[in-house]
N, C-alpha and C positions, 0 to 999 in steps of 0.2 A: 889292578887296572879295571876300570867299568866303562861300560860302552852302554848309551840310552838305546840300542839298537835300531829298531827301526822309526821312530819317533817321526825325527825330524824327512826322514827319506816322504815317510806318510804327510806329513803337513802337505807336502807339496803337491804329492797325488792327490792328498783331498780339495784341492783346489782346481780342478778339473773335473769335471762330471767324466765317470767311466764306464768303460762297455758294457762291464758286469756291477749287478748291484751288493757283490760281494766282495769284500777286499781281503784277502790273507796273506798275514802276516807268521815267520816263524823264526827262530833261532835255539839255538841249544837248548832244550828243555824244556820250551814252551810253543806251544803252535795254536793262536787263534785265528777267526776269522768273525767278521761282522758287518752289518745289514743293518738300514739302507745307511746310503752313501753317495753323495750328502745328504744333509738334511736344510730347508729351508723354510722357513718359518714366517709369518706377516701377521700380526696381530696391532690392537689400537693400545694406546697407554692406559693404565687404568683397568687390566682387561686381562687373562691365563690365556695360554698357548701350551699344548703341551703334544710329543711323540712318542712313539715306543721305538726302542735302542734294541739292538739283540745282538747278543756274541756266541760263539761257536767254538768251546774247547775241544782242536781239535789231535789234541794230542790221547797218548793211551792212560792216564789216568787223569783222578780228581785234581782241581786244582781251585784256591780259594784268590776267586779276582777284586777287586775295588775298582771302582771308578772314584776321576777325579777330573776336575775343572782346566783347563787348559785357554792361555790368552794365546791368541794367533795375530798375526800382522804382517805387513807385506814390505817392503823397502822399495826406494824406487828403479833398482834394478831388477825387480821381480821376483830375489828370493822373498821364501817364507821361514818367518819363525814361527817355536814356538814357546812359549817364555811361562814361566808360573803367575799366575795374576799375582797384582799389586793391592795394596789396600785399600786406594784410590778405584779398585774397579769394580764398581757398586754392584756391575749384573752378577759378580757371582752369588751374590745375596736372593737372587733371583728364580738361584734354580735351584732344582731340588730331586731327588730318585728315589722314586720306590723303594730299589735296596743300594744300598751305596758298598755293601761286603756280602757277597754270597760266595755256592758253593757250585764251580761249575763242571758237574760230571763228564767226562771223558764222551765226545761225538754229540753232545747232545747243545744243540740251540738253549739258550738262555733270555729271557724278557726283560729290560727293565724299562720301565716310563718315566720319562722326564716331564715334569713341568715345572713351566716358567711363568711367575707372576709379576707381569711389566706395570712398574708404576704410574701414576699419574705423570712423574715428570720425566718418565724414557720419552726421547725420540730418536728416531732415525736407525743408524744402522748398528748391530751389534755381532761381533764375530768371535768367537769361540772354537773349543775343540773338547770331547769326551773324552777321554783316553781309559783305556782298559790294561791295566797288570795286575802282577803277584801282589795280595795283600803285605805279603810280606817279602821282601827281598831274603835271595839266596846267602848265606852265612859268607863272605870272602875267605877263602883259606891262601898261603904263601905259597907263591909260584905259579897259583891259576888265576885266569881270568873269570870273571862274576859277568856273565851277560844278561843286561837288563831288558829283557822283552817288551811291546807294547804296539799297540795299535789304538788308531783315533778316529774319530769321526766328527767331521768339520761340520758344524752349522753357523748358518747364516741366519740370524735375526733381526728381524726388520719390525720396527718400532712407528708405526704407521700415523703421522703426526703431521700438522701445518708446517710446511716449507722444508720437506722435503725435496730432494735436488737431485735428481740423476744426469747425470752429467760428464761424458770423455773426450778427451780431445789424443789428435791422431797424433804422435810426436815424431816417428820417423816409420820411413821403409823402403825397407834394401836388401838387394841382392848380395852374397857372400863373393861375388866377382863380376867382373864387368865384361869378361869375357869366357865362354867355355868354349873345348873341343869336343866334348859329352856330356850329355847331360847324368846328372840333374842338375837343377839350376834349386839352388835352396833363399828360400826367403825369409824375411824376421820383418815382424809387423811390430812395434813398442807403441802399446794405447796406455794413458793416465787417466784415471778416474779423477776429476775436480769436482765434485760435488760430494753429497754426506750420506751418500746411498751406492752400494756395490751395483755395476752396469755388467750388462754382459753381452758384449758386441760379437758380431760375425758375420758371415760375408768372403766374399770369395778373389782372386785373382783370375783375373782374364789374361790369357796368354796371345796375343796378333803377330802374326807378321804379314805387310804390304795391308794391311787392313783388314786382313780374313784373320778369324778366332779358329787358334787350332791346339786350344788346350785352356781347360779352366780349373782350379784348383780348390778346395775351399780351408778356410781360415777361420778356426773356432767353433769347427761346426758344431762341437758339444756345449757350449755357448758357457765355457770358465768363464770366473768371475773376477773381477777387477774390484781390489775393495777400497775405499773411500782414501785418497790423498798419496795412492799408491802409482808402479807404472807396472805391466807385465808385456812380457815378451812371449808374442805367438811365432810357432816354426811352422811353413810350409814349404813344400818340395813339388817342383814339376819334376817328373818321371818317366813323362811319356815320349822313350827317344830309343836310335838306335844306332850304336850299343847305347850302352848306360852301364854307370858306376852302380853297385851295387855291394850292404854289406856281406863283408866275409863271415862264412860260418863252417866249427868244426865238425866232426862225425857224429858229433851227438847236437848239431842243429843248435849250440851257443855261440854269440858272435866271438869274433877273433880279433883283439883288442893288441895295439902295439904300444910299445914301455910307457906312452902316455897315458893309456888306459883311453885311445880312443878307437874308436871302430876303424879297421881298416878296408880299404875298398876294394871289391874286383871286377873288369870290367868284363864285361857278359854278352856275348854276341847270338842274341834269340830270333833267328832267323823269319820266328812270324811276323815278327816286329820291321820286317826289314823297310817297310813302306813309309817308318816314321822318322826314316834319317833327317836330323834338322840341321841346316847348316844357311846362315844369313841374320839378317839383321832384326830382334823382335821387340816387343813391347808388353810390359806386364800394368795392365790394370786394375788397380785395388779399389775394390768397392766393397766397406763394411758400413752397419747400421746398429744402431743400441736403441732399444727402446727409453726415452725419458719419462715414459706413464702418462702420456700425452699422443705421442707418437715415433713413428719408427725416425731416426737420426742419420743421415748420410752422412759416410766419411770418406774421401775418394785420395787418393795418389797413383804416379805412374812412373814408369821407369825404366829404360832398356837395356839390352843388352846384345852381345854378338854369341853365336853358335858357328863355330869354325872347326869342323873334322880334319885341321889339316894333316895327318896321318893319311885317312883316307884319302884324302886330296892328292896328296903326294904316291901312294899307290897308284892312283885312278890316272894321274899324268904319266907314272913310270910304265903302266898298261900302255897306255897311248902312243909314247915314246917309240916302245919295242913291236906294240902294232904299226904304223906308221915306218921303223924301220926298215919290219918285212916284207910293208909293201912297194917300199920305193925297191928294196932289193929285187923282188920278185919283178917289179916292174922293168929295173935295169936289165936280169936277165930275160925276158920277153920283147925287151926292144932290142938286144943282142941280138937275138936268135932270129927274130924277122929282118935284121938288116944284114948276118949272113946268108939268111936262106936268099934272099935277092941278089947278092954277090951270087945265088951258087955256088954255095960253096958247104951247100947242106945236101 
């Protein structure tokens, strides 16, 4: 049995700009890491563009890695692949490394530069992935698994040519319910790229209720990219309530996942927070923007929703109930006692 390991997991990450400009990756017997990430590139047709790559064997010995050429693509529910180019796909004739098999010493950073010679007749957008493993694959023996290690590094090359087209349109956005008793309230934004150049929108959620803003969230702030005839799917979450769901994690700080393998939730009652109880009727306003090399693009939606603690609610009444009991009690026996003491009879 072989598993490409982390391959496909990576496509996806590298389609997000990330916190750190290092990404590691590791699996039975092989542990790298590599810099930068991503890479994007704008050169004219006719004209070299080139960067320097670096990976990080960070395992206790030597190990001999290759790089190799990788086609990337997006579908339009947002997964990524990533697929071995076809013969049809001229740019890999385009690139070229320094060293395409070296030897990469245990801890120690390794260099390779790439460059790319775009022809006369590139235009527009071109996307790819680097990938780094074992020159050679581990021997399979009978009864064990053979894990195929590998990490990659996503570029974006843009072929800078007449009639070029940046261009998204906003396809939906929705809330995961239409009503809550706690927040959070989770959102999904689906943008399509219709032009021949990757866009990279972003922009935020405005949270209202009765007309005041009492929470804004943002959306794409690392400004992923959308690539050309594709759709992706952005998540954001308002958070800011009280309680709030929150995920479960065990002793050693790993979330705690149930037989679907989805996060499970616990609701968390953080007493500083107590001033942010939401409960009524609100309004989520979406304003994001893409630049089309022209200028910034507005793309607006809106959409409400209910916040209803009724738990709380139902406490806060059952409070009320048994305070109001004791006072009409207490009140009966004070009218008692005044209308015997006037009989005399106190």
């Amino acid at each position: 049995m072989r598993a490409r390991g982390l391959v496909l997991y990576l496509a996806f990450v590298l389609l997000f700009p990330v916190f750190s400009p290092i990404v590691h990756a590791q699996t039975e017997g092989i542990n790298l890491q590599i810099s930068p990430l991503p890479i994007e590139l704008t050169t004219k047709p006719g004209t070299s563009t080139s960067a320097d790559l670096r990976v990080r064997n960070g395992g206790t010995k030597t190990e001999k890695l290759q790089v190799r050429l990788l086609k990337v693509s997006e579908d339009n529910n947002g997964v990524v692949h990533l697929s071995t180019p076809k013969a049809t796909d001229e740019w890999v004739r385009w690139v070229t490394f320094s060293k395409a098999v070296f030897d990469a010493p245990a801890g120690q950073w390794q260099t390779i530069h790439m460059t790319v010679n775009v022809p006369k007749s590139a235009a527009y957008g071109y996307y790819f992935a680097v990938e780094y493993l074992r020159a050679s694959e581990e021997a399979p023996q009978a009864g064990k698994a053979v894990a195929k290690g590998a990490v990659a590094t996503f570029v974006l090359l843009n072929a800078d040519a007449p009639g070029a087209k940046r261009e998204a349109q906003l396809d939906s956005f929705r809330s995961d319910k239409k009503s809550y008793e706690f927040l959070p309230v989770d959102f999904t934004v689906k943008l399509r790229s219709t032009g021949n150049v990757h866009v990279a929108p972003h922009g935020n959620i405005f949270i209202t209720k009765g007309g005041k803003q009492v929470g804004a969230i943002a959306v794409n702030a690392d400004e992923g990219k959308v690539l050309p005839g594709s759709s992706r799917f952005f998540a954001s979450s308002w958070q800011d309530g009280f309680p709030a769901y929150a995920s479960k994690t065990d002793s050693n700080d790993k979330l705690v996942v149930d037989k679907n393998g989805k996060a499970t939730k616990k609701l968390r009652w953080d007493l500083n927070r107590a001033n942010r109880l939401r409960f009524g009727h609100y309004t989520a306003h979406l304003v994001m923007v893409y630049d089309n090399g022209e200028r910034d693009v507005p793309m607006e939606a809106t959409l409400s929703f209910w916040v209803v603690p009724w738990r709380i609610l139902i406490g806060l009444l059952l409070v009320g109930i048994f305070v109001a009991i004791g006072l009409w009690s207490t009140f009966q026996k004070s009218a008692g006692f005044i209308k015997r003491r006037r009989k005399g009879k106190v």
